[in-house]
C-alpha positions as CSV (number, residue, x, y, z in Angstrom):
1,X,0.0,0.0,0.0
2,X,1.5,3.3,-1.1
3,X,1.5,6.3,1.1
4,X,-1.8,8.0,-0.8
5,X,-4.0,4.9,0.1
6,X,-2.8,4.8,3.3
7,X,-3.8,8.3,3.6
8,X,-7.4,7.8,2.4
9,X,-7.5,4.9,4.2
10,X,-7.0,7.1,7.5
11,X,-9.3,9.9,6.3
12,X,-12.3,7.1,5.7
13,X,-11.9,6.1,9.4
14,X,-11.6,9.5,10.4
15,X,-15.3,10.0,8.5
16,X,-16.6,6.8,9.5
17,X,-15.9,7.9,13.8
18,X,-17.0,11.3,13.1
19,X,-20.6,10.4,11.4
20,X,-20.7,8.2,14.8
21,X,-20.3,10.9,16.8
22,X,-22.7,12.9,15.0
23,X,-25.7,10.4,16.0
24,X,-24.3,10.5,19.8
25,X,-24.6,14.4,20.0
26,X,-27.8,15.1,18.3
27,X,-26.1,16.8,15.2
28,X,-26.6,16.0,11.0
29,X,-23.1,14.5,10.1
30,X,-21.5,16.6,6.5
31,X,-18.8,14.6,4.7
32,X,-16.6,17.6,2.9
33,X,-14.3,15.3,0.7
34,X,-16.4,16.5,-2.6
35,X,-16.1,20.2,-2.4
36,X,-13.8,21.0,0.7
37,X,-11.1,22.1,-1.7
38,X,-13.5,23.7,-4.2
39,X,-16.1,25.2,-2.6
40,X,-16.5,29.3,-2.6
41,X,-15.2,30.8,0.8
42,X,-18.2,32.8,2.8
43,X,-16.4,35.5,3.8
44,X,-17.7,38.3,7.2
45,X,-19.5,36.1,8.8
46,X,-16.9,34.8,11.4
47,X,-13.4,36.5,11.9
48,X,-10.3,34.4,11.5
49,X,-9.6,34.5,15.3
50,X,-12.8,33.0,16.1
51,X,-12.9,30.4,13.4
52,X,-9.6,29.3,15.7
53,X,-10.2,29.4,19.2
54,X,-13.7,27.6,18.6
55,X,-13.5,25.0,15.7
56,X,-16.0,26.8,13.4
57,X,-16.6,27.6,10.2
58,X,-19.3,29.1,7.8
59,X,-20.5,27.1,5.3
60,X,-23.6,29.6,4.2
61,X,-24.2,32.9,4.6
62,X,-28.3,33.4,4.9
63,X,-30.9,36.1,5.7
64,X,-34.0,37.1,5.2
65,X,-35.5,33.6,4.5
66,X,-32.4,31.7,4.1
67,X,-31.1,29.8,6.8
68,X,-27.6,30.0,8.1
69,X,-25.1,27.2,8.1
70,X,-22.3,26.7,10.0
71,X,-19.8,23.5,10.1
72,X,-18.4,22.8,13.7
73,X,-16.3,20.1,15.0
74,X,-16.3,17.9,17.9
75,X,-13.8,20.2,19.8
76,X,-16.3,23.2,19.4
77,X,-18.0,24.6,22.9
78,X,-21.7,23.3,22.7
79,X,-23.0,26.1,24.5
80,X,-21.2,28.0,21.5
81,X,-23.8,26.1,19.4
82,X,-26.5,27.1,21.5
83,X,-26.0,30.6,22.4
84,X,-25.7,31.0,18.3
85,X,-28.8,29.0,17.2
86,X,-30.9,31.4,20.3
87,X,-29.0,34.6,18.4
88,X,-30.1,33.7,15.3
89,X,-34.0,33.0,16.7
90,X,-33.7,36.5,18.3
91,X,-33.0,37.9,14.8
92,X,-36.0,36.3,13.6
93,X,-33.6,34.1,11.4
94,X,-32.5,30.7,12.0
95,X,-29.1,29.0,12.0
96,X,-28.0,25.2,11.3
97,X,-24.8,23.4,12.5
98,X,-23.4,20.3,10.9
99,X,-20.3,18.0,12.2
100,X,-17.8,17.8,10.2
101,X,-13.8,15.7,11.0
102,X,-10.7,17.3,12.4
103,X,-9.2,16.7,9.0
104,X,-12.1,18.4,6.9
105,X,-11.8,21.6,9.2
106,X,-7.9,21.4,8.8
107,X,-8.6,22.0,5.1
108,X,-10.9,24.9,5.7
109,X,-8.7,26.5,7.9
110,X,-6.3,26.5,5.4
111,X,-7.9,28.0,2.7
112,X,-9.0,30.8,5.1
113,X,-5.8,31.2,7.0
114,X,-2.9,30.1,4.4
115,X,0.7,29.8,6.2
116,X,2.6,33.1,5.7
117,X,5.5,32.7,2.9
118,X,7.8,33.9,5.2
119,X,11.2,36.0,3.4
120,X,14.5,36.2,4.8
121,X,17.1,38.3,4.5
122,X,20.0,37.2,1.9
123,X,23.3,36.2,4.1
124,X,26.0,38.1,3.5
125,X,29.6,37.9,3.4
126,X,31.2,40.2,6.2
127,X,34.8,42.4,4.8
128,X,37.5,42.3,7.4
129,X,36.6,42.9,10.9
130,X,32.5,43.8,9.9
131,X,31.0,42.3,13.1
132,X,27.7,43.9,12.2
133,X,27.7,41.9,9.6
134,X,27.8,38.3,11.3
135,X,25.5,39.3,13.7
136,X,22.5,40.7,11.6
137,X,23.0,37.3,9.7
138,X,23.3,35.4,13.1
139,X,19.8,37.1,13.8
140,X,18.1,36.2,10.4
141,X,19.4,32.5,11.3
142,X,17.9,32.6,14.7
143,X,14.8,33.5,12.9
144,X,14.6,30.8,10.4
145,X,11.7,28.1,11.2
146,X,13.5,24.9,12.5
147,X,12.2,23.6,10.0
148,X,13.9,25.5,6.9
149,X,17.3,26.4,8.6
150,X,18.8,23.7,6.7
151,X,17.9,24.2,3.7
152,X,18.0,27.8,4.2
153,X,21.9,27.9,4.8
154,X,22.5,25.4,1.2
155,X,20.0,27.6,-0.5
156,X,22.2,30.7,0.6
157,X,25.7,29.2,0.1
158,X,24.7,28.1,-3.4
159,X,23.3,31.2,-4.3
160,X,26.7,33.1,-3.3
161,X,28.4,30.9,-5.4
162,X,30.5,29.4,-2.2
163,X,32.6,25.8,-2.9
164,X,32.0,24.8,0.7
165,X,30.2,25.1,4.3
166,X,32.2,24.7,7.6
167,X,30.4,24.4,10.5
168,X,32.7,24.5,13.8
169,X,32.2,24.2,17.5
170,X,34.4,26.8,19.5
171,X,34.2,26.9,23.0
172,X,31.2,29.9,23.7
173,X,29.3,29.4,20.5
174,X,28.8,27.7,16.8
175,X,30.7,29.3,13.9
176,X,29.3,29.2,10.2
177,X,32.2,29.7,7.5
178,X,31.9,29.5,4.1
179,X,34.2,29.3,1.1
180,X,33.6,31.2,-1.7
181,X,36.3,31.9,-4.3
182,X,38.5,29.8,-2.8
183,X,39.1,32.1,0.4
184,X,36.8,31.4,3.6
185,X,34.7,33.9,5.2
186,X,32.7,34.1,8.7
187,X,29.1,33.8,8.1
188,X,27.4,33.9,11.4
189,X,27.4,32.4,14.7
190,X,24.7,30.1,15.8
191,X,23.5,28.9,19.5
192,X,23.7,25.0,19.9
193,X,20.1,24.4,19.8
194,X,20.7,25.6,16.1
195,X,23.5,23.6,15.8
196,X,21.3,20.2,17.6
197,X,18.7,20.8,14.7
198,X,21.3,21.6,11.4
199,X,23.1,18.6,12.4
200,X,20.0,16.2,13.2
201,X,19.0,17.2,9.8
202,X,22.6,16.3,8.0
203,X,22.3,12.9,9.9
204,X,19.5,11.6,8.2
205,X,19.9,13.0,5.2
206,X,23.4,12.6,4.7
207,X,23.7,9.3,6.5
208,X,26.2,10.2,9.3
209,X,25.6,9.7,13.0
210,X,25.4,12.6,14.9
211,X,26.9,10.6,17.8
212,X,29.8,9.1,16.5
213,X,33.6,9.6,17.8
214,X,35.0,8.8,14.4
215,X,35.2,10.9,11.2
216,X,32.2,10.1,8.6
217,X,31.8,10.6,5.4
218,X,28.2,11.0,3.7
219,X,26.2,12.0,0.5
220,X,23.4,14.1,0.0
221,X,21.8,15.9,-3.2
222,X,19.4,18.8,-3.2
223,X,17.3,20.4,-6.0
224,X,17.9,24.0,-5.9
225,X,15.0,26.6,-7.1
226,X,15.9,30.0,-7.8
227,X,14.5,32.4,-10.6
228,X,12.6,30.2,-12.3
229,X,15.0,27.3,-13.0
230,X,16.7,24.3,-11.2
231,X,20.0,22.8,-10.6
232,X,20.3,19.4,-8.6
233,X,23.5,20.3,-5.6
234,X,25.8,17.3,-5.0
235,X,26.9,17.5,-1.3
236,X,30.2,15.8,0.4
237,X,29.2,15.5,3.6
238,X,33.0,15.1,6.1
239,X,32.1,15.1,9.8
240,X,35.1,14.5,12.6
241,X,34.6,15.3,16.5
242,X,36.7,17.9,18.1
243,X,36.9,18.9,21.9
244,X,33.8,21.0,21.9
245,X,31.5,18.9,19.4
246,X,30.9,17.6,16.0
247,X,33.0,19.5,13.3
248,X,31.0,19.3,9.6
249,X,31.9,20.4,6.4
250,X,29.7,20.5,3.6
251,X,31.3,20.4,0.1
252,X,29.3,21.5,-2.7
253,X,29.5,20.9,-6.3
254,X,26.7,22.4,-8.4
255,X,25.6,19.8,-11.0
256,X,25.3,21.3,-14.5
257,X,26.4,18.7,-16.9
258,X,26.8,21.5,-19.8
259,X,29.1,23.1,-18.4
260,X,31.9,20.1,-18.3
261,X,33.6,21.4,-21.3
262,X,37.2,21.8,-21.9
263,X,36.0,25.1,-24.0
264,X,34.6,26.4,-20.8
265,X,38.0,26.4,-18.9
266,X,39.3,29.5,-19.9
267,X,42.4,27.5,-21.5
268,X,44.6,28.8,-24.4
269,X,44.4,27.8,-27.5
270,X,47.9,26.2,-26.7
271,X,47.1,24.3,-23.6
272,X,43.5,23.2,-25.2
273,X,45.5,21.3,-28.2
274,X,48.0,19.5,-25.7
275,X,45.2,17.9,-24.1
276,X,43.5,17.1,-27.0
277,X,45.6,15.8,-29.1
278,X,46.8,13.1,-25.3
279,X,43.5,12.6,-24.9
280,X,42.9,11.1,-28.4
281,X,45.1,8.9,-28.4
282,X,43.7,5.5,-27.5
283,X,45.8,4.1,-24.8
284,X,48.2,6.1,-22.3
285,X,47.9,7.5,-18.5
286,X,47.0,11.4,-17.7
287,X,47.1,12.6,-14.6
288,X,45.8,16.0,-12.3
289,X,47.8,17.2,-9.4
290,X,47.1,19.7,-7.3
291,X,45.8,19.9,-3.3
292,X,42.3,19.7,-2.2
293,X,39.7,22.1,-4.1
294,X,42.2,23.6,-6.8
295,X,39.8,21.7,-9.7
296,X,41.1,18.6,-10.6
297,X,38.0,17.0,-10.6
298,X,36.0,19.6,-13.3
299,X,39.1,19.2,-15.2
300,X,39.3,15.5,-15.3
301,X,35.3,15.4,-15.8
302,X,35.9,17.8,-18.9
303,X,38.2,15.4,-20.6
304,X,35.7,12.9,-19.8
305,X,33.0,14.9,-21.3
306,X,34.6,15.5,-24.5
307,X,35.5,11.4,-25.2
308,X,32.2,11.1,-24.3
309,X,30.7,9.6,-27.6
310,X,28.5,6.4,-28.4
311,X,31.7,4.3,-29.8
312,X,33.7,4.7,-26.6
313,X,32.9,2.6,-22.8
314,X,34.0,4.8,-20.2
315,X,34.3,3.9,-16.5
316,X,34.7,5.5,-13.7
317,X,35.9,4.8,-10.0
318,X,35.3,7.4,-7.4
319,X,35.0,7.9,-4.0
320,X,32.4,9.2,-3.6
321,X,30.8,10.3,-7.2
322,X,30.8,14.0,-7.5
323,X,29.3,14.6,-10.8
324,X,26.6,12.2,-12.8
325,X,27.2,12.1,-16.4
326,X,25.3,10.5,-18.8
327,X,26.7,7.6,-21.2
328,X,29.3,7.2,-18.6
329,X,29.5,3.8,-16.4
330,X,30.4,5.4,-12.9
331,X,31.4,3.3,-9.5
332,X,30.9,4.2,-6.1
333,X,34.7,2.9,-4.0
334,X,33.6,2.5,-0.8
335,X,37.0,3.2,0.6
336,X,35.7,3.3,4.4
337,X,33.9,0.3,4.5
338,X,37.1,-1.8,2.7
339,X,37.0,-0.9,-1.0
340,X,39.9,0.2,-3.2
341,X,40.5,1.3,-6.4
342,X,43.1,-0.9,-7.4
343,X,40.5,-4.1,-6.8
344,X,38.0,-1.8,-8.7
345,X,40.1,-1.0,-11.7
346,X,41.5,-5.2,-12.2
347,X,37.6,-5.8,-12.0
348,X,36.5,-3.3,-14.7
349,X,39.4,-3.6,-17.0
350,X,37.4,-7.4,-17.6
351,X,34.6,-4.8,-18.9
352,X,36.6,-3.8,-22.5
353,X,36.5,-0.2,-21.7
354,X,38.0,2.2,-23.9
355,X,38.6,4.9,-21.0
356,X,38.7,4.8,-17.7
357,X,39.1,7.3,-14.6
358,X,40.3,6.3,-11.2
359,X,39.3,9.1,-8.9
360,X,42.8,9.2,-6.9
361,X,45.5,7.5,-6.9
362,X,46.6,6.8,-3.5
363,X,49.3,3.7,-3.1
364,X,51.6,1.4,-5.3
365,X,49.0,-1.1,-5.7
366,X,46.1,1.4,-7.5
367,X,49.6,3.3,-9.6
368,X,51.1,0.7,-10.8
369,X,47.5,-1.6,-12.2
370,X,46.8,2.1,-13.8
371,X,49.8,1.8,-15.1
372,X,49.4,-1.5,-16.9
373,X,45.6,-0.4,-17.8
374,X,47.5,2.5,-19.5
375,X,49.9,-0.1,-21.7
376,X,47.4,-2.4,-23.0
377,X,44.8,-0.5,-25.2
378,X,43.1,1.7,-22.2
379,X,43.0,5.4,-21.8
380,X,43.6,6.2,-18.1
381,X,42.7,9.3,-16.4
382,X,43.2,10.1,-12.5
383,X,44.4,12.4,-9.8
384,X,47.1,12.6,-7.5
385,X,48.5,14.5,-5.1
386,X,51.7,16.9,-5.8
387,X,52.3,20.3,-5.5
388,X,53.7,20.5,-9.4
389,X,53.8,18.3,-12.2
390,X,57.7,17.8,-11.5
391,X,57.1,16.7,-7.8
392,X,54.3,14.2,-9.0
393,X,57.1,12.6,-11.0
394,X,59.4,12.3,-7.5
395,X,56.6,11.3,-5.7
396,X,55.6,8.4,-7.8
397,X,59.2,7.2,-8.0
398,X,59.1,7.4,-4.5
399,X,55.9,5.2,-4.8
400,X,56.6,3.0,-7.0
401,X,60.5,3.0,-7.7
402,X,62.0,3.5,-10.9
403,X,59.6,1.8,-13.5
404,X,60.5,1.6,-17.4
405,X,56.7,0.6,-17.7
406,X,55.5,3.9,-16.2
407,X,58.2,5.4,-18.8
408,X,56.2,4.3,-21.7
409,X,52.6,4.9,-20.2
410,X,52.6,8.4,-18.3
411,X,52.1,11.1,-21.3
412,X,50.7,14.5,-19.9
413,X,50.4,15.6,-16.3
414,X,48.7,18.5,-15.5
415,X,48.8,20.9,-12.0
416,X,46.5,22.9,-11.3
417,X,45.2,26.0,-9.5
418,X,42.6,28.4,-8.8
419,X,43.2,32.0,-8.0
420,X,40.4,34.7,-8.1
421,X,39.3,36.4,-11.1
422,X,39.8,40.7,-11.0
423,X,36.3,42.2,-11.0
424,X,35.8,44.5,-13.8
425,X,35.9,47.6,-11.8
426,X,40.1,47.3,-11.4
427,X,42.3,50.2,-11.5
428,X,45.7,50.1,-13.1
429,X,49.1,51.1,-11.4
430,X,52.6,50.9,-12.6
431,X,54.4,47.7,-11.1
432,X,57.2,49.1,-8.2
433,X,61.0,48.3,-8.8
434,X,60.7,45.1,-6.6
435,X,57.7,43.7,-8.4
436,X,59.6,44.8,-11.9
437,X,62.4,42.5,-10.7
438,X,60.3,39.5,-9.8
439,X,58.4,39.5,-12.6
440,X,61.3,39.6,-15.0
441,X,63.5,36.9,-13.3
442,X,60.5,34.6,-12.9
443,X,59.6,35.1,-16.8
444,X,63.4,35.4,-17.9
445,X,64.3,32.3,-20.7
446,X,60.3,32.0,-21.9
447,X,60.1,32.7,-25.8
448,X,58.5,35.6,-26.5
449,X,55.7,34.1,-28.0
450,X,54.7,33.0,-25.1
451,X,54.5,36.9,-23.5
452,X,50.8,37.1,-26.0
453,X,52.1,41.0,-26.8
454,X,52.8,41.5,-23.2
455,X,55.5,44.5,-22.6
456,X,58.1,43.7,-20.0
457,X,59.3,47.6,-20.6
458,X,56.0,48.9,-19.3
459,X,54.6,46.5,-17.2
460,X,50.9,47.5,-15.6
461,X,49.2,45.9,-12.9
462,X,45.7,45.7,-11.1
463,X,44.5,46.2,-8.1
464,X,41.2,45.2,-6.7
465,X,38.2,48.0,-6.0
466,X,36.0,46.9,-3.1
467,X,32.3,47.2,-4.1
468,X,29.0,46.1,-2.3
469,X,28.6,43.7,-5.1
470,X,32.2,42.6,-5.1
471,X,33.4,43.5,-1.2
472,X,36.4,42.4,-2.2
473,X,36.8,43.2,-5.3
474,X,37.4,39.9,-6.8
475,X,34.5,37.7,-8.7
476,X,34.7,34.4,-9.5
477,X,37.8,31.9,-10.2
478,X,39.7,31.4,-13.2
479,X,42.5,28.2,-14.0
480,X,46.2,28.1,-13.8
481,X,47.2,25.2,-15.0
482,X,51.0,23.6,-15.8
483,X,50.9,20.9,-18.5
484,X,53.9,18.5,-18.6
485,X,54.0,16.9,-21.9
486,X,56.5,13.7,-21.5
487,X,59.2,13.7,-24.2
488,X,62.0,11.6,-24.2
489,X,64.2,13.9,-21.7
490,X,61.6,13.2,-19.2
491,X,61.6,9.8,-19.6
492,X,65.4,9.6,-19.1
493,X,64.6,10.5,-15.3
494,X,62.0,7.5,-15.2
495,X,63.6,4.6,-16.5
496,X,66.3,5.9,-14.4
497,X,68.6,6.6,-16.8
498,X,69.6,10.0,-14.8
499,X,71.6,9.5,-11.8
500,X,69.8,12.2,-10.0
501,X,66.4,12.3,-9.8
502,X,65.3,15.1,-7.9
503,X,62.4,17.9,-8.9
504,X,64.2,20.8,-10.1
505,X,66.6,18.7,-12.4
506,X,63.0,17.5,-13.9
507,X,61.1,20.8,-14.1
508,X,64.5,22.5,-15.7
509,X,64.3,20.1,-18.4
510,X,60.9,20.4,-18.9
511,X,61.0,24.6,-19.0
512,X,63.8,23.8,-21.6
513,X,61.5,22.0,-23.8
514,X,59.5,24.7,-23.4
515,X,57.2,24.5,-20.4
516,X,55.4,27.1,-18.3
517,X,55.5,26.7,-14.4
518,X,52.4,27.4,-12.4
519,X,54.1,30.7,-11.2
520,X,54.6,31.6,-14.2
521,X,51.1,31.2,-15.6
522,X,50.1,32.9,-12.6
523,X,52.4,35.9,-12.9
524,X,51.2,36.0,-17.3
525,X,47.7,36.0,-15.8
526,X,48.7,39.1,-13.6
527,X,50.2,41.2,-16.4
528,X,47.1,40.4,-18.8
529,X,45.0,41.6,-15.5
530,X,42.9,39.1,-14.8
531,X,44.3,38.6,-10.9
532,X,46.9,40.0,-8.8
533,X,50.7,39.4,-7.6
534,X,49.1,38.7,-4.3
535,X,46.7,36.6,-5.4
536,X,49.3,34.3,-6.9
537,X,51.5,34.3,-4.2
538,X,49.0,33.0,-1.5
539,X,47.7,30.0,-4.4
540,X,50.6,29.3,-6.0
């Protein structure tokens, strides 16, 4: 029995008491189901507050020689009933009364006295040391119904565009941080009843237990409504206790499937060919480096997207899924409850897929099976973590020693970053002496078709303009990325042909085959004014 029957079910036994109580107290019994939710309103004959506080309503509004009629309900004060029907005689008019369910006068009531739509304020991010700030959005979350504070916070964080939702347990109160642009901000502070409800709420619908003295990981998804459309939210849900409670962070990744393109990067023409013309190819490995939240995972879903075409299988193992894409094969690793992705990727490699992502590569076991996926006909794409695209070559030596095989199969890595975007009310200044300097000795040796008609003679940069719509003068994120193509120099350093392996000896080579370095992306960015010196120093 579905939940609708069982609700008619109830409402039928609900009728079936109430016509029985009808007989006991001398009253004609009125079934509303027909008309309840159809029938005109009478309006000024009975005030809102009264229809309350005695379980009445008017059903007809009479006079002269039409009767009155009024539907009351068991709860309703008989001599109410009486003192009416002698009013009404008085008047030389008469008045009727019928009995009608609990649930039937719930649906009146509703129709007269609809539930407020109640709006709330729009949370705001507070500038350096604006108290005011967190504490009128502290108040508009003390105001929120228990029942909406939940959704009300995702609701807000999504629509201020933030990656993430911290919520920590100091020792006096509840602080709500979120990240937006990559930086975190104070939100609000919150009482712990707040905190008792927000989290009761994650519990069940992120399957985490709120009374648990080990980290958790959950899943959640929400449908997001705002002017006129929808988006569905993913939600990584990380919980760990601390000395003064539960700790939670909420990750958010905002589902839009069209906008997994490699064209939507903001990639050169130079950098989009490289990984196009690796990622055609049908057999090799590729892998993303970078730390927690620079974009790997939009990245590698990009590259997904585009071999994303009816003659190729694609698989992919993540922990958890981030991002549902259609015509892709995706698996859930359970890596808490025992799962890996190196058992994963032996078990789909039996599949005949053309592609296939591993969401992180984490010890020698998952490396070196993607590595012999990558040799024998398969396309492998995955993460991993290093601070360059040099270091993720000493690192994997350092995982898996020195390996001819991985020689053959590695043929791009990729670091990546994300610094904030300029808004477009900058102002240009002239770089100082000491920021002349730096720029031209991290930029010396590049060709100078790389500058894009930059002038080194005059070099301008940008500085941000605080506005209320930008309060610190930055909107949105934009990609630096550092893309390692592996020629045969490289190799040299993994078959071990090079006595000394170390990360500079590899990066050199690499910048002498003509590679850019995430600083110096970063600074290129800078002089072309789409983010500043100091927001490249703090990223990169």
């Amino acid at each position: 029995m579905n939940e609708q029957e069982v609700q008619q079910r109830r409402r039928e036994n609900e009728e079936s008491a109430t016509a029985d109580r009808a007989r006991i107290l001398g009253l004609p019994y009125l079934d509303t189901r027909d008309f309840e939710n159809t029938i005109p309103l009478v309006q000024n004959l009975l005030t809102i507050p009264e229809m309350h506080k005695d379980f009445i309503l008017p059903l007809h509004k009479g006079g002269g020689e039409e009767r009155y009629q009024f539907m009351v309900t068991s709860q309703t004060p008989r001599s109410l009933i009486q003192q009416m029907r002698q009013k009404y005689t008085d008047d030389g008019e008469r008045a009727d009364f019928f009995l009608i369910s609990n649930s039937a006068y719930k649906v009146f009531m509703l129709r007269y006295d609809p539930p407020q739509v109640v709006h709330y304020d729009d949370i705001k991010i507070a500038g350096e040391g604006d108290s005011e700030t967190i504490a009128s959005v502290s108040r508009t979350l003390a105001s929120v119904s228990t029942d909406k504070v939940f959704d009300f916070l995702i609701d807000q964080a999504d629509k201020l565009g933030a990656s993430d939702i911290h919520i920590e347990n100091l020792r006096n109160e509840i602080r709500i941080r979120m990240r937006v642009d990559g930086l975190l901000h104070p939100v609000a502070s919150i009482d712990r009843d707040r905190y008792r409800i927000f989290m009761g709420e994650l519990s069940s619908r992120a399957n985490v237990s709120t009374a648990s003295n080990k980290p958790q990981s959950g899943h959640m998804q929400k449908e997001i409504h705002a002017n006129g459309a929808t988006h569905l939210l993913n939600i990584r849900v990380e919980t760990i206790p601390t000395m003064y409670g539960q700790d939670a962070v909420l990750r958010l990744f905002n589902f839009d499937e069209s906008l997994l393109n490699l064209d939507l990067l903001g990639l050169s023409a130079e950098e989009l060919k490289e990984i196009n013309e690796v990622i055609s190819h049908p057999r090799g490995l590729v892998l993303m480096v970078g730390p927690t939240g620079s974009g790997k995972s939009t990245t590698l879903y990009s590259m997904l997207n585009a071999l994303n075409t009816t003659d190729r299988k694609i698989i992919t193992l993540e922990d958890p899924i981030e991002y549902g894409i259609t015509g892709i094969s995706q698996i859930p690793i359970n890596s808490n409850a025992g799962g890996s992705f190196a058992e994963g990727l032996r078990s789909v490699l039996r599949l005949d897929p053309d592609v296939v992502m591993v969401g992180e590569i984490r010890d020698a076991d998952t490396a070196k099976t993607a590595i012999q996926a990558s040799i024998t006909g398969h396309l492998v794409l995955s993460s991993f973590h290093a601070n360059s695209t040099s270091s993720a070559f000493s690192r994997m030596i350092d995982l898996i020693g020195v390996n001819p095989i991985f020689a053959s199969s590695i043929r791009l890595i990729i670091a990546q970053r994300l610094v904030r975007k300029l808004s477009s009310n900058k102002t240009p200044r002239p770089a100082t002496e000491a920021e002349k300097t730096y720029i031209l000795e991290t930029l010396n040796g590049i060709s100078p078709d790389k500058l894009e008609g930059i002038d080194l003679n005059n070099i301008t940069l940008y500085d941000p303009v605080a506005t209320s719509k930008d309060p610190f003068g930055y909107s949105g994120r934009t990609v630096i990325m550092e893309q390692l193509i592996v020629s045969d120099d490289i190799q040299a350093f993994i078959r071990g042909d090079v006595a000394d392996i170390n990360t500079k000896a590899i990066e050199d080579t690499a910048r002498k085959n003509g590679m850019l370095t995430l600083e110096q992306k970063g600074i290129l960015a800078t002089l072309r004014g789409e983010t500043t010196l100091e927001e490249v120093s703090r990223v990169i």
